[in-house]
C-alpha positions in Angstrom: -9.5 80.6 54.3 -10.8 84.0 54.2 -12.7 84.8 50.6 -12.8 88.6 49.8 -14.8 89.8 47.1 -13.5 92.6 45.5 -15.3 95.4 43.7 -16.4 94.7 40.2 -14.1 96.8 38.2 -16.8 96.7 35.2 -20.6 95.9 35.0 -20.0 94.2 32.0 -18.5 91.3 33.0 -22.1 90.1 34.7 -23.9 88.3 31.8 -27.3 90.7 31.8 -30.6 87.9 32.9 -28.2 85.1 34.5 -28.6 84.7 38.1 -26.3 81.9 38.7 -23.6 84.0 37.1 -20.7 84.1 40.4 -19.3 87.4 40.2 -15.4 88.2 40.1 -14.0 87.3 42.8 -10.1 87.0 44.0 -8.7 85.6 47.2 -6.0 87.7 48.7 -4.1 84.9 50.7 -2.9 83.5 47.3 0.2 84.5 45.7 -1.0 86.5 42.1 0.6 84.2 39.2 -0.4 87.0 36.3 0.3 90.5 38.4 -0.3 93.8 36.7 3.4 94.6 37.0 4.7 91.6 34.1 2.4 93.4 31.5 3.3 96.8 29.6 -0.4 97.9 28.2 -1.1 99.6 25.3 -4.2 101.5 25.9 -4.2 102.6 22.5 -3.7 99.8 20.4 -5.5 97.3 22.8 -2.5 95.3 23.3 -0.7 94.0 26.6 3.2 92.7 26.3 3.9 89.8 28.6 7.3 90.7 29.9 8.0 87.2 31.1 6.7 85.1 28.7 7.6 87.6 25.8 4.4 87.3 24.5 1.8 90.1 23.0 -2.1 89.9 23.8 -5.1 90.9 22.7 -6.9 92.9 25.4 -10.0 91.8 23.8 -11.3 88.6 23.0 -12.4 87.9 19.8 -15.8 89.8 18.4 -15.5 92.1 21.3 -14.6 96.1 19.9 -11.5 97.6 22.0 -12.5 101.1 22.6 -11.0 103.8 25.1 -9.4 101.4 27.1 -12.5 99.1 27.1 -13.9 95.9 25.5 -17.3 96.8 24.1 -19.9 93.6 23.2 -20.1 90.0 23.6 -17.1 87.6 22.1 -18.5 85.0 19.6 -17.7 81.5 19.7 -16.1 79.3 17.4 -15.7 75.4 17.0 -11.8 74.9 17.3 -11.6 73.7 13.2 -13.1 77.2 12.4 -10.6 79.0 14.7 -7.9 77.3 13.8 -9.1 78.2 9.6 -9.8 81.7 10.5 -7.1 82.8 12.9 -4.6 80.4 12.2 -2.6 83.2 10.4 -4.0 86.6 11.2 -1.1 88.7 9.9 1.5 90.4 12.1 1.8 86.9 13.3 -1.6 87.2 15.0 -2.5 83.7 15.9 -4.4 81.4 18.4 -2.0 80.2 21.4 -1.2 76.9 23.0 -2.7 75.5 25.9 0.6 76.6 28.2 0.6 79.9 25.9 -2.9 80.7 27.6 -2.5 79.1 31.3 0.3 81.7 31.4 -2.3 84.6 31.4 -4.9 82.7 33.9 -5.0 84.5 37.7 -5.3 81.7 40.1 -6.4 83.9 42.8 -9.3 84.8 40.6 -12.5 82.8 39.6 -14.9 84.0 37.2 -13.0 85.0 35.1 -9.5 83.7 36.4 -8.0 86.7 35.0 -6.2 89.8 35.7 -9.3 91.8 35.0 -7.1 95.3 35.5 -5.0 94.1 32.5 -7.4 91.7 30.3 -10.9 94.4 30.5 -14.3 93.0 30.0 -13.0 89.2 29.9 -15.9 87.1 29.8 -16.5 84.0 32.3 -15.9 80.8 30.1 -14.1 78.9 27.9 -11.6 79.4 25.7 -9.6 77.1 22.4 -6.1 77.0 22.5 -4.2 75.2 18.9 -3.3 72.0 21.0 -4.5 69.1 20.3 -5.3 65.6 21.8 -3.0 63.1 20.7 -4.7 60.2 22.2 -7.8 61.7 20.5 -7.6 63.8 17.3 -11.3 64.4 17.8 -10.4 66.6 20.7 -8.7 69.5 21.6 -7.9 71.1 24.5 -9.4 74.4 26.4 -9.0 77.0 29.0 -11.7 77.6 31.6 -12.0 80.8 32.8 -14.0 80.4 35.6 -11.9 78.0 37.2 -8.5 78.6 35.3 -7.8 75.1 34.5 -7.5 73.4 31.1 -9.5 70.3 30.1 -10.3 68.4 26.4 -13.3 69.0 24.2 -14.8 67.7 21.2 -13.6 70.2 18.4 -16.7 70.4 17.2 -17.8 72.4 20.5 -17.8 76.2 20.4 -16.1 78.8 22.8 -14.0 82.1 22.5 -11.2 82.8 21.7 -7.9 85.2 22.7 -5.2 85.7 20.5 -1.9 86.2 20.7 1.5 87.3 19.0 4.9 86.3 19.1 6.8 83.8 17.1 8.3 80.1 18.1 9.0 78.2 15.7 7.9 75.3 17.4 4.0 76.6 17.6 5.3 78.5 14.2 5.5 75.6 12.4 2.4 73.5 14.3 0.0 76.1 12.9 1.4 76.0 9.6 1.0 72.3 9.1 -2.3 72.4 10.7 -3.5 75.6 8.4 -2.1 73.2 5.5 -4.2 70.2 6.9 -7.4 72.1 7.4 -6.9 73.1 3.3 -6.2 69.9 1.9 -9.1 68.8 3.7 -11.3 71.6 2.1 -9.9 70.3 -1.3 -10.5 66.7 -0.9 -14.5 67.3 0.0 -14.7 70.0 -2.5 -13.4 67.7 -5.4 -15.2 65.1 -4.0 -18.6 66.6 -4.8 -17.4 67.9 -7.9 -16.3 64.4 -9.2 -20.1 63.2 -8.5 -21.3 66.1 -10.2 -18.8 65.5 -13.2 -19.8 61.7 -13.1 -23.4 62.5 -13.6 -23.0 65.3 -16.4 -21.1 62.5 -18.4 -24.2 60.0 -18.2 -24.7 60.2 -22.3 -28.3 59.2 -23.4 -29.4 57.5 -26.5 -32.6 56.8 -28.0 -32.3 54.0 -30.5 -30.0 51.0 -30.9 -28.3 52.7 -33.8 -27.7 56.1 -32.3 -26.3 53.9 -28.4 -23.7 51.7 -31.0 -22.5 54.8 -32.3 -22.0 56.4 -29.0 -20.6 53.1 -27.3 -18.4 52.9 -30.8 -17.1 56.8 -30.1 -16.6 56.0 -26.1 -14.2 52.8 -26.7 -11.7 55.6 -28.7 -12.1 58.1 -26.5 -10.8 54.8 -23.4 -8.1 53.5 -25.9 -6.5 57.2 -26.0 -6.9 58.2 -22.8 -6.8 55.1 -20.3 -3.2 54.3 -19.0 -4.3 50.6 -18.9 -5.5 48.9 -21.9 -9.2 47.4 -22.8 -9.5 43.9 -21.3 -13.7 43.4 -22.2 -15.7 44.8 -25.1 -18.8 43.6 -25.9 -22.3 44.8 -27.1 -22.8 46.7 -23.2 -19.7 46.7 -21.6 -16.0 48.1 -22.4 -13.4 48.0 -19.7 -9.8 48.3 -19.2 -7.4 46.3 -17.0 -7.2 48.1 -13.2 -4.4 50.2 -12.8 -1.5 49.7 -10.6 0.6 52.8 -10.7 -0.4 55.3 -8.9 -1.9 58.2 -10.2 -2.9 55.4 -13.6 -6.5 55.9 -15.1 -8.7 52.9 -15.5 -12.1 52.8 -17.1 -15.4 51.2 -17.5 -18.3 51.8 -19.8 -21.5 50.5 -19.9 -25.0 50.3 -21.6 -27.8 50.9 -19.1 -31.4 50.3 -19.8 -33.0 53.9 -19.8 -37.0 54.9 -19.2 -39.3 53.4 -22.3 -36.8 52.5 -25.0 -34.3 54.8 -24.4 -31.1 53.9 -23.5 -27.8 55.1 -20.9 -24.2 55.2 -21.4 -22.3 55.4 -18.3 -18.7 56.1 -17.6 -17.1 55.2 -14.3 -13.3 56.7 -14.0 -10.4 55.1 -11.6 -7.2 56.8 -10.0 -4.3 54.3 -8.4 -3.7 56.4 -4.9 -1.0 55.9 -2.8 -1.6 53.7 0.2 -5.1 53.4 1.3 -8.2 54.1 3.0 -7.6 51.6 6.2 -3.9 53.0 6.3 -4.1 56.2 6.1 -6.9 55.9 9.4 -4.5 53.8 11.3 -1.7 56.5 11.2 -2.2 57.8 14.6 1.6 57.8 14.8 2.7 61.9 15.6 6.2 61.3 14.0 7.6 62.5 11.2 7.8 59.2 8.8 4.0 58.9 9.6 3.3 62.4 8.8 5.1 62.5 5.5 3.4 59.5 4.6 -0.3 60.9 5.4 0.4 63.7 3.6 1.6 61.7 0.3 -1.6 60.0 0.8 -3.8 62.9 1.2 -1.8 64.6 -2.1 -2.0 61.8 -3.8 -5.8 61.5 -3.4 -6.6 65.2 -4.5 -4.4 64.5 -7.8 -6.8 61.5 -8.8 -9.5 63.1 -7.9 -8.4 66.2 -10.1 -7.6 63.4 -12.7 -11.1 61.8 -12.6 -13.0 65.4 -13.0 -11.2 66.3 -16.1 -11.4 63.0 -17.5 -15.3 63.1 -17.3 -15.7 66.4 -18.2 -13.1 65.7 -21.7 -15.1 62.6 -22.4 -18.6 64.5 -22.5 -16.8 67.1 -24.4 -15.7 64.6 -27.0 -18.9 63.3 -27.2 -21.0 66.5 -27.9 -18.2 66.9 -30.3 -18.2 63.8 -32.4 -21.8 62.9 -32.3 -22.7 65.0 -34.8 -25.7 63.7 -37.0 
């Protein structure tokens, strides 16, 4: 089979100081699969318009600057959670595309890139995310290569370009959305999970004498008798504590008297929230259908409400304190 190497239509797409860069090159004996003819190009705007798939793409790849007709600088990379954060809704329905969404644009008579380089300017050599995921692996994701036009699986936490693309499905519509929602409630759960240890420390209450810690401990079993959901089951001179909660989103609570530095003393709050389901289940759902997705998201709502719950109720009980401990 006879290779011809065609004339590189810009001297961009060489990566300047690489020497084992393989330039562009298409074989003529193969059938195009992404021929100039399916696209309308918008030389204005930057755009092409897939007439077969119905699709609108960016010209450029991401971090590159469309300008008279070109695509000016290097595209960044991204891990495939940032990408899917950043351009998971772009506006104008500007989004990342699936795996078939992107093999649709690949040119198998090309290699590096496997692109229509006459519609798709500047396209750099490599890899690129699409929003699919692994569902043997939810660790992974899967690609496009560039040079070689075929897709593989990658870590998500690996970095590569990325393309986008507009044009609504409601199938891909409604992926994005629940993985835009996921990504969020995942952002909440590890922000209110530091803020709950920060909450848990400020409401460490210290005492110098006996006298001033039984007043304190005195003040902190009425501030657990009005707010726990579960009454006291244990008071005495260093502990208070109420019976564990069952219901979910219920409040239990346990004080206690820690020895301090010299003779000073600690009191220290802990705070529990009842969740829905647990910690083993909620790892085993691997399960991609519905029942199992309503139920990981209960979970995951369920968790960020406690947490929530916990904050305030450390933050109310140091308030009270400051409050009532007035000499």
């Amino acid at each position: 089979m006879r290779l011809t190497i065609v004339g590189i239509l810009f001297a961009s797409i060489i990566l300047a100081g690489c020497a084992s860069q393989q330039p562009y090159q298409c074989n003529s004996n193969i059938k195009e699969t992404s021929p100039t003819s399916r696209f309308n190009v918008n030389r204005i705007e930057g755009i092409a318009y897939d007439k077969e798939t119905k699709l609108t793409w960016k010209i450029c790849s991401e971090g590159q600057i469309y300008s008279y007709g070109h695509c000016a600088g290097a595209a960044t990379e991204w891990t495939w959670g940032e990408a899917v954060k950043t351009f998971g809704d772009m506006g104008d329905s500007w989004r990342l595309p699936n795996s078939e969404e992107l093999k649709s644009i690949v040119e198998k008579r090309c290699k590096s890139p496997a692109i229509n380089m006459a519609v798709f300017r500047n396209a750099p050599p490599s890899f690129f995310w699409s929003a699919s995921q692994d569902d043997k692996n939810p660790a992974k994701a899967r690609y496009v290569s560039f040079f070689d036009g075929n897709s593989y699986f990658a870590r998500k936490s690996a970095e590569y370009n990325i393309r986008l693309v507009r044009g609504e499905d409601p199938k891909v519509f409604e992926e994005r959305r629940e993985l835009a929602s996921e990504l969020i409630s995942q952002s909440r759960l590890e922000e209110l999970l530091i803020k709950e240890r920060e909450a848990e420390r400020n409401a460490i209450v210290r005492c110098g004498s006996k006298v001033s810690c039984d007043k304190i401990f005195s003040l902190t079993k009425t501030y657990i008798t009005s707010i726990a959901n579960k009454e006291i089951k244990v008071v005495s001179d260093n502990i208070i504590e109420t019976y564990d909660p069952v219901e979910v989103g219920s409040i239990g609570m346990v004080a206690r008297i820690m020895p301090g530095q010299d003779t000073s003393s600690e009191i220290r709050l802990s705070v529990s929230c009842t969740m829905f389901g647990s910690e083993i289940l909620l790892k085993n759902l691997r399960s991609e259908t519905e029942a199992s997705e309503a139920l990981r998201s209960k979970m995951m709502q369920t968790k960020i409400a406690c947490l929530s719950k916990k904050i305030s109720t450390y933050k109310s009980y140091h308030s009270f304190i400051n409050e009532m401990n007035v000499e």
